[in-house]
N, C-alpha and C positions, 0 to 999 in steps of 0.2 A: 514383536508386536504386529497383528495382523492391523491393515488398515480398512476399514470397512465401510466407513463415511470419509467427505472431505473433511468435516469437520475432526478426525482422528490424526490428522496433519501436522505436525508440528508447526511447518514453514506457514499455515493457513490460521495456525491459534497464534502467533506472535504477529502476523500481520495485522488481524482483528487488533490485538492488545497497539499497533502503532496506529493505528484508523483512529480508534477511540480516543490517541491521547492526543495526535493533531489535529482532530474537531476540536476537543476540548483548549487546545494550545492558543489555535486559531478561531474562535466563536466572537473573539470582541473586535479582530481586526476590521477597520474599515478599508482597507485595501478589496474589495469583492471579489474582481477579476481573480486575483492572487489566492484568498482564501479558497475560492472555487476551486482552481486550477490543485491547490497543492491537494484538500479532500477527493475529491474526485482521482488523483494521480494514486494517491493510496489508497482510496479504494478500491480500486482496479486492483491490485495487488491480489488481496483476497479473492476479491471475484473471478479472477482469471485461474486463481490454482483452482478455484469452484467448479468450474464450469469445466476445464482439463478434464480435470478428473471426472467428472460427470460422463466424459463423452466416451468413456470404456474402453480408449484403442493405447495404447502407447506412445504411439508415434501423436497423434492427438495432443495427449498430455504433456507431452513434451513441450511441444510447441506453444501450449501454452503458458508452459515455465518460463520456457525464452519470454514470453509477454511481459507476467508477472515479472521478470528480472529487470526488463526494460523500464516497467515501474519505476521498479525500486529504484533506478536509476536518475529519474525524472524528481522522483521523491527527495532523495539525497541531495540532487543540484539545486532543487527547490529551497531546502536547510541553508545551502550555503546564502540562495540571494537573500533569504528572509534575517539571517545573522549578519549579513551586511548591511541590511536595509534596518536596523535594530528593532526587528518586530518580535524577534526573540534572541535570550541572551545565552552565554555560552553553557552557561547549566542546564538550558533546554535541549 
């Protein structure tokens, strides 16, 4: 499969499909700071493979994976405080 847009990405269509479901997850929480923190932290994710790949070099895009990785990283510890903090439960 040639890749021809970012959006031909796989790593950049599943990030969208997790953006969408923790807006939706998170849209009643009255925690703000929090809800902010965690939309903002995933959608960075997408944006960064976006913008990678936008910038035509290799070495570029790379770097901006490590980004996006860092994301996902921030994302995932975010999961843990929010299933502590019981803003969501373990099926989420």
């Amino acid at each position: 499969m040639v890749i021809e847009r970012f959006e031909d990405i796989i790593a950049w269509q599943k990030s969208m499909q997790l953006a969408v479901m923790i807006y939706k997850l998170f849209k009643h929480c009255k925690d703000y700071s929090f809800r902010d923190q965690i939309c903002r932290a995933t959608v960075s994710i997408s944006n960064n493979i976006a913008e990678g790949y936008e910038r035509k070099t290799n070495k570029e895009f790379k770097q901006f994976l490590f980004i996006a990785k860092g994301s996902c990283g921030e994302v995932r510890s975010m999961t843990h405080l929010a299933f502590s903090l019981n803003y969501i439960s373990k099926e989420n």
